[in-house]
KOLZA-855993 format. One record per residue (C-alpha): y negated, z negated, x. Coordinates in nm, 4 decimals. Layout:
% residues N
Y	Z	X
...
END
This chain:
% residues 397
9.0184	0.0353	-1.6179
9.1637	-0.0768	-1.2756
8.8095	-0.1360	-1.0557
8.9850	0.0586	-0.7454
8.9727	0.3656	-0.9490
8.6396	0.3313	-0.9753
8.5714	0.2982	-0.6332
8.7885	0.5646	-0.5293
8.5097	0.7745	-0.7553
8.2220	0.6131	-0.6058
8.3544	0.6063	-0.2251
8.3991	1.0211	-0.2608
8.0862	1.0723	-0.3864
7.9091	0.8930	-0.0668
8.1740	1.1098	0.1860
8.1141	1.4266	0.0079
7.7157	1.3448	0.0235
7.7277	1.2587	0.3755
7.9244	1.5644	0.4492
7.7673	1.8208	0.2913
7.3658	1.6584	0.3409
7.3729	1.4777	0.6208
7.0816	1.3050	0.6778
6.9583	1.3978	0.3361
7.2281	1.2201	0.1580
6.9757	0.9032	0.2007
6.7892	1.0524	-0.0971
7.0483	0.9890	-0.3534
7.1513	0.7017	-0.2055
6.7869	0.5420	-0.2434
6.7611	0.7114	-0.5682
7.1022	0.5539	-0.6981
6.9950	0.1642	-0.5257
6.6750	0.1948	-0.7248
6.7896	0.2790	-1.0432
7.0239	-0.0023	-0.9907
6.7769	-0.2296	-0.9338
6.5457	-0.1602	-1.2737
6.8656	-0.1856	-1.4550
6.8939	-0.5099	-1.3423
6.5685	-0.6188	-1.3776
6.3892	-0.4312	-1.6505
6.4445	-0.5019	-2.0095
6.6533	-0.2031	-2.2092
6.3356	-0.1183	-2.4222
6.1033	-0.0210	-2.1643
6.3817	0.0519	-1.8677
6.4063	0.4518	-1.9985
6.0183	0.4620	-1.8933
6.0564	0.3026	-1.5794
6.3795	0.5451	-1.4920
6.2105	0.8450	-1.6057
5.8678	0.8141	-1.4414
6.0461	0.7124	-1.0892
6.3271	0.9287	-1.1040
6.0964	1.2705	-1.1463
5.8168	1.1434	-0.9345
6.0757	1.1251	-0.6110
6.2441	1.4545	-0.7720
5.9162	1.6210	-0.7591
5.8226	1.4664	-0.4311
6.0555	1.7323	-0.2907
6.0707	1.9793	-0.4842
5.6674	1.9956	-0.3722
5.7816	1.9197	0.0101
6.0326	2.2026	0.0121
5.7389	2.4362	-0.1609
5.4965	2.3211	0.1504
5.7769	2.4157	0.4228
5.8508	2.7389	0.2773
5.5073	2.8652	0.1915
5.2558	2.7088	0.4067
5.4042	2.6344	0.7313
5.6364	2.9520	0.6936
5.9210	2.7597	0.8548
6.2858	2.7562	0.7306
6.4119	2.4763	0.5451
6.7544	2.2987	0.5880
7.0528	2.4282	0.3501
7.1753	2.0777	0.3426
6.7819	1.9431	0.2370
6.8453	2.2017	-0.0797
7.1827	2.0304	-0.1563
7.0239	1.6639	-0.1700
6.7424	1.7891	-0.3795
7.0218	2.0349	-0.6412
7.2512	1.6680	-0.6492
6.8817	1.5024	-0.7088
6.8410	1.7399	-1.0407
7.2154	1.6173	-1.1570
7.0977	1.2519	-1.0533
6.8402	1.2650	-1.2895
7.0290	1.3672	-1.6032
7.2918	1.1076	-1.5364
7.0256	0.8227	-1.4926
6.8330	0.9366	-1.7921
7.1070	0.9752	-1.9711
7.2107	0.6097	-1.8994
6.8662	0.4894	-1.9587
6.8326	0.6197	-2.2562
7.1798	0.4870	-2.4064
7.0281	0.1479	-2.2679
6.6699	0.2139	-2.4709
6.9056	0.3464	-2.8015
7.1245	0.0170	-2.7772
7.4510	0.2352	-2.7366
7.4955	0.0557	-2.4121
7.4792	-0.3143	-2.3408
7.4629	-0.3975	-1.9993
7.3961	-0.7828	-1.9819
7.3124	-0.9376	-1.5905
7.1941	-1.2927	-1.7172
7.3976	-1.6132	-1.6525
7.6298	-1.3765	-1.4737
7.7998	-1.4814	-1.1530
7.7009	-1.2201	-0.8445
8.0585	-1.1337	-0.8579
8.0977	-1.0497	-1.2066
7.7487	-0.8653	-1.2123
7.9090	-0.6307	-0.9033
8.1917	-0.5582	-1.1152
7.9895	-0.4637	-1.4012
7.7930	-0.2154	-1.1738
8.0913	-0.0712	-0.9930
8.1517	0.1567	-1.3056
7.7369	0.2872	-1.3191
7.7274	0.3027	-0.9622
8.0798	0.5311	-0.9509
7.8793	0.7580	-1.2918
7.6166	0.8456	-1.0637
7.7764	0.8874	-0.7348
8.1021	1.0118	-0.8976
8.2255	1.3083	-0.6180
8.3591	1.5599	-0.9074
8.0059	1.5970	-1.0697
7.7568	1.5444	-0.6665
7.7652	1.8835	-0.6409
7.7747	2.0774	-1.0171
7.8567	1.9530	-1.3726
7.9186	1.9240	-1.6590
7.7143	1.6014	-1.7364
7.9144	1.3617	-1.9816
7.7353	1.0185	-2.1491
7.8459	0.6943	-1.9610
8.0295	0.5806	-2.2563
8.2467	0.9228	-2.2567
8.2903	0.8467	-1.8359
8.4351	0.5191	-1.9411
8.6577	0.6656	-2.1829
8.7794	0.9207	-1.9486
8.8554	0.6928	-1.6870
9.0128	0.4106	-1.9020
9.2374	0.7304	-2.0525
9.3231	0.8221	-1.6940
9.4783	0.4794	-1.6177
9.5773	0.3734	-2.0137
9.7255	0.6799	-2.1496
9.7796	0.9884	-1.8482
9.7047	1.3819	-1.9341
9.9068	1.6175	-1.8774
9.9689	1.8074	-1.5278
9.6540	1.9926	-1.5142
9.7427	2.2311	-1.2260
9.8084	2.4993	-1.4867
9.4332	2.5404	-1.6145
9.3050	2.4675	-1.2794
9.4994	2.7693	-1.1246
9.4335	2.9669	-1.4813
9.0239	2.8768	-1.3932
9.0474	2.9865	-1.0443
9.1610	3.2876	-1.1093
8.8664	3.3717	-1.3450
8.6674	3.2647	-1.0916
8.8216	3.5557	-0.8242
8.7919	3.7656	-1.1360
8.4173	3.7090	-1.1418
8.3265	3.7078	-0.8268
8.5185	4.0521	-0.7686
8.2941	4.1994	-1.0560
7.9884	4.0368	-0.8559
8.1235	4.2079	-0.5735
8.1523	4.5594	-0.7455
7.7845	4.4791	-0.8917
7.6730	4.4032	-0.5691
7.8090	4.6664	-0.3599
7.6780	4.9507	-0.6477
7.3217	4.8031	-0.6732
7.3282	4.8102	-0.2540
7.4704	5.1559	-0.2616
7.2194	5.2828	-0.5633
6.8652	5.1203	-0.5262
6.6118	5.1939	-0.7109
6.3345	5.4194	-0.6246
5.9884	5.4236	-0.8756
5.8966	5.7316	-0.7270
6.2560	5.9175	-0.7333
6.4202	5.7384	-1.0494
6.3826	5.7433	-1.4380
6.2515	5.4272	-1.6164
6.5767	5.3869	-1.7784
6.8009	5.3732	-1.4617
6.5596	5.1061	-1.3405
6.5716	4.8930	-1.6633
6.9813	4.9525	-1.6043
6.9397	4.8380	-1.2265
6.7037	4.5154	-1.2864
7.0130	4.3723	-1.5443
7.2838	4.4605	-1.3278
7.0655	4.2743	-1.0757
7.0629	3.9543	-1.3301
7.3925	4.0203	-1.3980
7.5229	3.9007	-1.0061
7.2780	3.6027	-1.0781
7.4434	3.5326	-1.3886
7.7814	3.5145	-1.2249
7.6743	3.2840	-0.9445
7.6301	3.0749	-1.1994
7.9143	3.1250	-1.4476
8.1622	3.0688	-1.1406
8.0018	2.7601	-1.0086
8.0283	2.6006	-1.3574
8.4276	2.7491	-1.3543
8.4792	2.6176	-1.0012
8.3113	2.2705	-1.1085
8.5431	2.2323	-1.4662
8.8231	2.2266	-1.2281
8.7359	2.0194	-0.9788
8.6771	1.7473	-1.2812
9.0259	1.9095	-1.4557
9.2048	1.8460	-1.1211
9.0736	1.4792	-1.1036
9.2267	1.3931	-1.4938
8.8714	1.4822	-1.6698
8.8366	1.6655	-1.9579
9.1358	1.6369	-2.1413
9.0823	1.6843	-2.5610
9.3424	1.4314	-2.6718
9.2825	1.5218	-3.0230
9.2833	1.8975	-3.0027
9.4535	2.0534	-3.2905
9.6338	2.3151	-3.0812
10.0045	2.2658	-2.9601
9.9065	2.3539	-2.5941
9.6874	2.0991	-2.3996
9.2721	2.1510	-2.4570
9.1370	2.0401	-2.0946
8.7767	2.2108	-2.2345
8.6540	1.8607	-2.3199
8.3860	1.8818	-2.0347
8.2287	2.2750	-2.0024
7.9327	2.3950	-1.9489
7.9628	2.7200	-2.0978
8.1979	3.0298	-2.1094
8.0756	3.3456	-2.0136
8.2227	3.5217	-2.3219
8.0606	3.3407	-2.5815
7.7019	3.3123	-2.3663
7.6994	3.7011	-2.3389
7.8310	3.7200	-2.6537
7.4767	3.5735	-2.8042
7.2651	3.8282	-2.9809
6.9853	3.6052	-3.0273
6.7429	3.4611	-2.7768
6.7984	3.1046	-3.0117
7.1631	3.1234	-2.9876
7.1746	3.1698	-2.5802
6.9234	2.9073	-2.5254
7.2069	2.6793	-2.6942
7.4875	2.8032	-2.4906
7.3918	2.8646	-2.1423
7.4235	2.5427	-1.9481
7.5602	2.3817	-2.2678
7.5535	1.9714	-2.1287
7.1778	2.0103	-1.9737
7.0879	2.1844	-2.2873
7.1774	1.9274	-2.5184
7.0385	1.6621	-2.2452
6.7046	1.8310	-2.2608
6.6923	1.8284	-2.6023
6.7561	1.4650	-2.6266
6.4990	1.4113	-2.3496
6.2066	1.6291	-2.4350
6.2634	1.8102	-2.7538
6.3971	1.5403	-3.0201
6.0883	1.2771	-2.8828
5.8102	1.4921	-2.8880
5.6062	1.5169	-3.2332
5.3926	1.8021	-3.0894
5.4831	2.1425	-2.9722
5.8490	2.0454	-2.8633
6.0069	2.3602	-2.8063
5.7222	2.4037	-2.4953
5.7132	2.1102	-2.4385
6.0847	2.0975	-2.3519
6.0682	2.4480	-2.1267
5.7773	2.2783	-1.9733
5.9953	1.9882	-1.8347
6.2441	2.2585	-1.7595
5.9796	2.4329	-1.4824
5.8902	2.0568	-1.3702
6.3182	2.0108	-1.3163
6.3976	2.2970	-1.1565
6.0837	2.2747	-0.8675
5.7691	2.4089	-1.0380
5.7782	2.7698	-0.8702
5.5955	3.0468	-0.9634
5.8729	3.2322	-1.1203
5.9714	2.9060	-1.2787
5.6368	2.8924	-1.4672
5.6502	3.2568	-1.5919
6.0316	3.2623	-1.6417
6.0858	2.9271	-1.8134
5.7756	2.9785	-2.0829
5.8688	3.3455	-2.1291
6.1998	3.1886	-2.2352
6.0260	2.9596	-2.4591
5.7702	3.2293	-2.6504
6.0877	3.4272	-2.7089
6.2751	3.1795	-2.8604
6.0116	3.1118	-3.0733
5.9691	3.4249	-3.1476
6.3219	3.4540	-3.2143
6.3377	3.2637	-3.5538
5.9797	3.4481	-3.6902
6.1382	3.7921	-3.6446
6.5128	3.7326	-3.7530
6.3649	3.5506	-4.0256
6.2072	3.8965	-4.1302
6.4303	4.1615	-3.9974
6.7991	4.0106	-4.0392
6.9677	4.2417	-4.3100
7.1304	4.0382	-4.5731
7.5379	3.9962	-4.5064
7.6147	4.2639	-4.7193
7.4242	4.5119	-4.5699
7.5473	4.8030	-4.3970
7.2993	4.7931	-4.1222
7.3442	4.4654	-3.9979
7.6394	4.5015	-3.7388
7.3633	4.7617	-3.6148
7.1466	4.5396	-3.6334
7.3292	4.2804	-3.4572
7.3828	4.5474	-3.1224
7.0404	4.6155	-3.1222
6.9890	4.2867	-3.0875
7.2199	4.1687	-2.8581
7.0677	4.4849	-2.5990
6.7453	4.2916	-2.6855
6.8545	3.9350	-2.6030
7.0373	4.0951	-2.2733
6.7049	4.2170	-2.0993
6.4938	3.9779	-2.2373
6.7464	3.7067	-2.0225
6.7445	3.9878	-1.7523
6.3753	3.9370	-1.7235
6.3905	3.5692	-1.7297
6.6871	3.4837	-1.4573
6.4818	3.7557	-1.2320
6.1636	3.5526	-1.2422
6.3292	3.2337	-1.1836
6.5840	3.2947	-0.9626
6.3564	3.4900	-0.7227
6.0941	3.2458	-0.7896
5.8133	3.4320	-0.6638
5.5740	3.7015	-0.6757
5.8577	3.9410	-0.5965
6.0497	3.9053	-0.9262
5.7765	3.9638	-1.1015
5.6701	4.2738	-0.9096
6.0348	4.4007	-0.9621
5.9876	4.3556	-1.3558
5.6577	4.5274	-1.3740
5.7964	4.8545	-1.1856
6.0635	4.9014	-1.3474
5.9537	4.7985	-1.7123
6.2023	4.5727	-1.8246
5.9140	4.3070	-1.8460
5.8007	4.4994	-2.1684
6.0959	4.3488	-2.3698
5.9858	3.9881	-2.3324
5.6066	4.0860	-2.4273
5.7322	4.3356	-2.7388
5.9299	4.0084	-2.8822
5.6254	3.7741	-2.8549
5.4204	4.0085	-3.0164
5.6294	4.1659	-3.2558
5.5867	3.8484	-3.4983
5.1989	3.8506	-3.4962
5.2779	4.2171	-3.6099
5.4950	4.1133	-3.8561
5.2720	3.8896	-4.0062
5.0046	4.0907	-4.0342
5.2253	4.3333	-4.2116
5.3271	4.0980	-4.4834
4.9599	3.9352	-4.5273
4.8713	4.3103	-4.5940
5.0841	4.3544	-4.8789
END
């Protein structure tokens, strides 16, 4: 691939970073220089560790620092601080990623008996995967070896004119944000009173509440395929459809996410490329306990809240859960019941995420207050205690 391309990627990323974080850009900056440098310098066994450790030690560093400012000294923190710190997060899956190709031997990066010249063109393409400007701000994460394969398909072998599914995404994205808009201005409109309102209505309010959170999110991840569709990413050169596939990179689409009747199934789908990452960070290398394990690196990634805690291992006791009581409950395929079945369990899987993307995205005591008022946050404890239940029912007989 032509090397200018590359450092038309890399060049963007630093202008949209200084743009949007200012002074804070520095952190990914120093982040990116330092993961350079134990590439360079640490062998590909042990350079994973090295990455890692780092990597979440200066994520974590302010993640805490932002924690302090906002709880201790009461004081507001910057907008362009919580940028740096959301492009740190994205920083971190594309090093690890990287370092763990290098650990696995599916990447060879060689610096030895190299020429300073030649080892600067080896790093322009690593330096351009982590700083590349359609990915600073949002996703999808790709491997390095599928960035080089983009790229060298952009210059080798040109997609087709993507305006059409970046105009066809945009306009889901107006289509989403209008329903956020109707949510929003309902829920504004109709709050909900303990005092004045039945239990049911509240339960209805607190996942139309989750529901605008859910969007946020579902629109960002729209608005972020396109900017990478717009830029020659994601094209599926070997789809099997007639019309061009540009769903190569995606990080999930809302009708198959909310689609999911089981908590297993969502857990999969919702932020498809960091759910696959954390499974081949956390969950695949751990011998013990992985499933917790792997939520538990989830509350360290996102900022170690309080919400975080009691969302992200609520998540994890009901996906666990999950397989114990679909493993005793599921009515066979024949069965009459099951499509039932399967609505009663979607309606479970929707509050039980309700519950969840309320205690994380409000992150503190409030969400949880919220859940306890307007019992909702019985869902997530019937599930985890349905399978003790369950057992105890079928040691019995």
């Amino acid at each position: 691939c032509d090397p200018q391309m590359y450092l038309f990627v890399s060049v963007g990323g630093c202008v949209l970073a200084v743009i949007t974080m200012g002074i804070y850009s520095s952190l990914l900056f120093t982040s990116t220089f330092v993961f350079i440098l134990l590439v360079c310098s640490v062998d590909p066994s042990c350079v994973h560790t090295w990455v890692f450790g780092i990597q979440i030690l200066w994520q974590t560093f302010w993640h805490l620092l932002i924690q302090y400012r906002e709880y201790y000294l009461q004081e507001p923190v910057s907008i362009r601080l919580f940028l740096a710190v959301s492009s740190l997060m994205l920083l971190t899956q594309r090093m690890t990623s990287v370092s763990m190709d290098l650990q696995e031997k599916r990447v060879l990066l060689t610096f030895k008996a190299w020429s300073i010249r030649k080892a600067c063109v080896m790093l322009l393409p690593l330096i351009s995967y982590i700083l590349n400007f359609t990915t600073m701000l949002g996703g999808p994460l790709c491997s390095y070896s599928q960035f080089l394969s983009l790229m060298a398909g952009i210059s080798l072998n040109p997609s087709p004119n993507p305006l059409g599914v970046v105009f066809l995404k945009l306009m889901q994205v107006l289509l989403l944000e209008w329903v956020r808009y109707c949510l929003v201005y309902f829920l504004k409109h109709n709050t909900y009173d303990p005092s004045n309102s039945i239990n049911l209505y509240g339960v209805l309010w607190v996942w139309g509440l989750a529901a605008v959170m859910k969007i946020q999110y579902y629109s960002h991840w729209r608005i972020s395929e396109s900017l990478n569709n717009a830029a020659g990413f994601g094209y599926w050169d070997n789809a099997p459809r007639d019309s061009p596939d540009w769903s190569r990179l995606s990080d999930g689409d809302f009708w198959t996410i909310e689609a999911s009747s089981r908590m297993s199934e969502f857990a999969r789908r919702w932020n498809a490329t960091t759910a696959l990452w954390l499974r081949r960070l956390v969950y695949i290398r751990c011998k013990r306990f992985p499933l917790f394990m792997t939520f538990s690196f989830s509350v360290l990634w996102h900022g170690c809240h309080l919400g975080h805690f009691v969302g992200f291992l609520t998540w994890a006791a009901t996906v666990k859960a999950d397989y114990h009581i679909h493993r005793h409950l599921c009515p066979k395929p024949s069965s009459t019941w099951r499509k039932i079945y399967t609505c009663l369990s979607w309606i479970n899987t929707q509050m039980i995420i309700a519950c969840i993307v309320i205690a994380v995205e409000l992150r503190n005591k409030s969400g949880l207050r919220l859940l306890s008022i307007t019992y909702i946050g019985l869902f997530p404890l019937f599930n985890i205690i349905l399978p003790f239940i369950l057992l105890k029912l079928n040691t019995v007989e």
